[in-house]
C-alpha positions in Angstrom: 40.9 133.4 154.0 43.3 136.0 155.1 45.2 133.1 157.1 45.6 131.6 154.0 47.1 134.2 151.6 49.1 135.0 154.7 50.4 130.8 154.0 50.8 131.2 150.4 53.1 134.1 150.6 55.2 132.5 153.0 55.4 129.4 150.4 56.4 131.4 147.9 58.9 133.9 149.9 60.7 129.7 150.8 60.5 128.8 147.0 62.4 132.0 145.9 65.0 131.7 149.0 65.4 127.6 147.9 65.9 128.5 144.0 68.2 131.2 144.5 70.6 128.9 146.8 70.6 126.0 144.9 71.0 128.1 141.8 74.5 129.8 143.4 75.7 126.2 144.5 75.3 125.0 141.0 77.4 128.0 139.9 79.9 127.4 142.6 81.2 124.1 140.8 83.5 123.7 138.4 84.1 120.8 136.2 87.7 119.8 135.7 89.4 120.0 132.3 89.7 117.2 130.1 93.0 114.8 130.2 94.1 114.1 126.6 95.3 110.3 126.9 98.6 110.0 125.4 99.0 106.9 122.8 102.4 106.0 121.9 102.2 105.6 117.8 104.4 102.0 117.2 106.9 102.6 114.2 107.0 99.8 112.2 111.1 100.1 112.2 110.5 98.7 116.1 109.0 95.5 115.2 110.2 94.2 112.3 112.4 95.3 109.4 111.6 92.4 106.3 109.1 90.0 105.5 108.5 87.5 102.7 104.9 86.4 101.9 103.2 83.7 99.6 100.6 85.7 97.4 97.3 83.8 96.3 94.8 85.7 94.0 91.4 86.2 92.9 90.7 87.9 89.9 88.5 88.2 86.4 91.3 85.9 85.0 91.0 83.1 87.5 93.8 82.3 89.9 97.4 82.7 90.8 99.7 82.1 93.1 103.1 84.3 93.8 105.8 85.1 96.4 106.7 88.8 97.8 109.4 90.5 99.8 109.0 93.6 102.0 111.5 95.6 103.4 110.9 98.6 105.7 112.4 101.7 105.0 110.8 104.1 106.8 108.7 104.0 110.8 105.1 103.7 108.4 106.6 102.8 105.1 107.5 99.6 103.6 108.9 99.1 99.8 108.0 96.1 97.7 109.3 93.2 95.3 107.0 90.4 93.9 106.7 87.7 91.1 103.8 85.4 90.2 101.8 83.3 87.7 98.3 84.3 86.9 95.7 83.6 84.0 95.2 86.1 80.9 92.1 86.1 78.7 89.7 88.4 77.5 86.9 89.3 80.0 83.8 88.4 77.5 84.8 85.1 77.8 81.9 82.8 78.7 82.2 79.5 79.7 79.7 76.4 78.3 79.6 72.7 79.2 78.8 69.8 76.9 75.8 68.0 78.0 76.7 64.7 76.7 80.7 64.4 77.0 81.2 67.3 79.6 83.9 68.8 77.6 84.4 72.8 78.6 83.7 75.0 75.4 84.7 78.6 75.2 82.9 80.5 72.1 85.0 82.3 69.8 88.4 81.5 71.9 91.7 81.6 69.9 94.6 81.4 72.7 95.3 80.7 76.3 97.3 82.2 78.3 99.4 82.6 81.3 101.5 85.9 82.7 104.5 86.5 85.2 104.6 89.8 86.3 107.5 91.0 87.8 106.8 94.0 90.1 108.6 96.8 92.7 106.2 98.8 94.4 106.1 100.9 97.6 103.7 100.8 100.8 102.3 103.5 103.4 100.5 102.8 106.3 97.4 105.0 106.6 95.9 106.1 110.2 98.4 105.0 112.7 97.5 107.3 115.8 94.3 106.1 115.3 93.6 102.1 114.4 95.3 99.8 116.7 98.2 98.1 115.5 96.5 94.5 115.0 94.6 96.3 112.1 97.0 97.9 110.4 95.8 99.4 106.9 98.0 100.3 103.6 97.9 101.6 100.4 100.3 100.7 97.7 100.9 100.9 93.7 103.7 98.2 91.6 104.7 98.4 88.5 107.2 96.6 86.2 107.7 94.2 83.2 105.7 91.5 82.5 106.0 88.2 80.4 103.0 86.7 78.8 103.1 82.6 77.2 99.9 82.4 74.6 99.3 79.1 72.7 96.5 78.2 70.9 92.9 76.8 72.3 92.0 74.8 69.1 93.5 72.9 66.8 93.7 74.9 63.8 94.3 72.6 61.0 93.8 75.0 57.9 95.0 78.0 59.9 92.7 80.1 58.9 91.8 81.9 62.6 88.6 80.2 63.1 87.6 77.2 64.5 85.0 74.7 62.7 82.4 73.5 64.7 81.5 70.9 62.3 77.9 73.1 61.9 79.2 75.5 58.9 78.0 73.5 55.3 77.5 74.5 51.9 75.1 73.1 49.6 76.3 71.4 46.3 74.9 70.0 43.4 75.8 67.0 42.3 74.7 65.3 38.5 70.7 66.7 39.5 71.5 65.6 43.2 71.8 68.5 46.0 74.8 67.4 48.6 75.6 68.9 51.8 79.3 69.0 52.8 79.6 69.9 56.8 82.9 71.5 57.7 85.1 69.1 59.6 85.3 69.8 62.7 88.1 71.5 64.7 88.7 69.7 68.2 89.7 72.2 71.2 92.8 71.2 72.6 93.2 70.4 76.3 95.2 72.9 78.8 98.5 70.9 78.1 98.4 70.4 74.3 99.3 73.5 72.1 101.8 74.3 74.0 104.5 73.8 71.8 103.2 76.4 69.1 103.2 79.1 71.8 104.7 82.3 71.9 106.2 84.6 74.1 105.1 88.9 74.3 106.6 91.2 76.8 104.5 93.8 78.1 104.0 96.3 81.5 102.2 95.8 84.3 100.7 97.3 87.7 98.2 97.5 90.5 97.3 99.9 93.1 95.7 98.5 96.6 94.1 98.8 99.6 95.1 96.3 102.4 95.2 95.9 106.1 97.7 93.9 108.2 96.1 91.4 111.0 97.5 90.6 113.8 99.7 91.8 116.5 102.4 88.9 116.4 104.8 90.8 114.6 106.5 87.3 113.5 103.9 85.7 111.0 102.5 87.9 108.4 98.5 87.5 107.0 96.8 90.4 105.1 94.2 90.7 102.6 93.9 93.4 99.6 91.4 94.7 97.6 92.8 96.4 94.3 92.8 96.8 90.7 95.6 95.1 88.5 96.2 95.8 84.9 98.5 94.6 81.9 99.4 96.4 78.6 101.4 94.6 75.5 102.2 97.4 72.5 101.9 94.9 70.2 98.6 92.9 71.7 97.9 89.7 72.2 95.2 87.7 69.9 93.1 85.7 72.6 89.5 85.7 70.7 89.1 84.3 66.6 90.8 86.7 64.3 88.4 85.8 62.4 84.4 84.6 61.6 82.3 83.3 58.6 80.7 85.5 56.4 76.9 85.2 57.2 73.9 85.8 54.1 70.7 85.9 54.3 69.0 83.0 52.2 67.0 83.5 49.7 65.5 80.2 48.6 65.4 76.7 50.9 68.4 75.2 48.6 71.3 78.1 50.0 73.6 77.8 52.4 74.0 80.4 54.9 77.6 80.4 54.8 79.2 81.8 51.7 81.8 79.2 50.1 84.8 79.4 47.9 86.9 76.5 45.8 85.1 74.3 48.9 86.5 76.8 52.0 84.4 78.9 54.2 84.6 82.6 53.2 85.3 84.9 56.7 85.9 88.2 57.3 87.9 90.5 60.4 86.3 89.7 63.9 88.1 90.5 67.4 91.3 92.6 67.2 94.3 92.2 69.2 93.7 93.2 72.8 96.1 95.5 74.3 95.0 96.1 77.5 93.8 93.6 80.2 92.7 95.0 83.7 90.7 93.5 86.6 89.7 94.0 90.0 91.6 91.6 92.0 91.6 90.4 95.7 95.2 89.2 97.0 95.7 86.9 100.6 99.4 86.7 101.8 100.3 84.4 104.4 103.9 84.6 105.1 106.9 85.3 107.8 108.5 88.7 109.0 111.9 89.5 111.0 
């Protein structure tokens, strides 16, 4: 017993000896201080000064197609010129086919229309010390004028701001005899036709975006943005009916809905002239830079 509490101690005298040494080692080292890599920033001055691009977009008033220059004026900053052709129409638009002849209707429609916007704008590059340069991210706003061609989307024959569907009647009486009379119907016209009774408004334009650069061959030029793009016109344009039929309620089985007068359709004020037309848009530019 006493041999073996003599053991122990001597177990426990080693353990305390071990600890404290391995302890004071551990101490003894010191860890070496971290090295900051250095990245050399690239200036965008060292690879290319201009650059022209062909613009195709995606937005809530179809498609368009454009052209824009760039010119760098700064090592991160770039300004901006562009023109295009894109759709304009009012965002409650809704779309329906015709079962039988496949014709493409548009309720309540009064106008197509097309607009150039003319824009200068200016670009920054955002995070250069830290994304690599084959990603390289902007922000940017344009402004400037823009011109707008509207003609109409029906063929209104009595010009009276709404188009007959051929469903409106009235119910007349005729020597004891009770007549129907449908309202003849008011055809749409087709993307070409109409355009001769167009008109021309001016109004201003802009967009702000976010976009990133691809690629490091600093001699082709392919980005993609994601921004918001808007149009204003003082005067607004009239894209839906000015106008709709005045609706009753009927009171006996031998009344018309529609309220008639000396044999036309009575209407009253419907959509107002739209002054302001924004979307979110999504641009692709494939293009050339020197």
């Amino acid at each position: 017993m006493k041999r073996t509490i003599q053991l122990l101690q001597v177990g426990l005298i080693t353990f305390l000896i071990s600890f404290y040494f391995l302890n004071d080692a551990h101490a003894q080292i010191v860890e070496p201080d971290i090295i900051q890599t250095q990245r050399d920033v690239m200036a965008l001055t060292d690879e290319y000064g201009s650059g022209f691009g062909i613009n195709i977009y995606m937005n809530n008033f179809g498609f368009g197609v454009g052209g824009e220059y760039r010119r760098v004026v700064a090592s991160q900053s770039e300004i901006m010129f562009s023109l295009g052709i894109t759709g304009l129409r009012d965002e409650s638009e809704q779309t329906f086919t015709d079962f039988f002849f496949g014709q493409q209707i548009v309720p309540n429609k009064f106008q197509r229309g097309f607009a150039f916007p003319m824009m200068a704008g200016f670009r920054q590059r955002l995070f250069p010390n830290v994304v690599q340069e084959n990603y390289r991210f902007f922000i940017s706003a344009s402004a400037g004028p823009v011109a707008a061609f509207t003609y109409p989307y029906f063929d209104d024959r009595n010009n009276n701001g709404y188009r007959e569907t051929g469903n409106e009647y009235e119910l007349i009486e005729d020597n004891g005899d009770l007549l129907i009379r449908f309202a003849q119907p008011e055809r749409v016209n087709d993307i070409f036709s109409g355009m001769g009774d167009g008109d021309w408004h001016w109004g201003a334009t802009g967009e702000i975006k976010l976009g990133v650069d691809i690629g490091s061959n600093f001699s082709r030029l392919s980005s993609i943005e994601f921004g918001y793009y808007f149009y204003y016109f003082t005067d607004g344009i009239q894209m839906m009916q000015p106008k709709q039929p005045v609706i009753r309620q009927q009171t006996s089985p031998n009344q018309s809905p529609y309220v008639w007068e000396n044999g036309q359709l009575v209407l009253e004020d419907f959509f107002e002239p739209q002054k302001f037309f924004g979307t979110p848009q999504i641009t692709f530019t494939f293009g050339w830079l020197w």
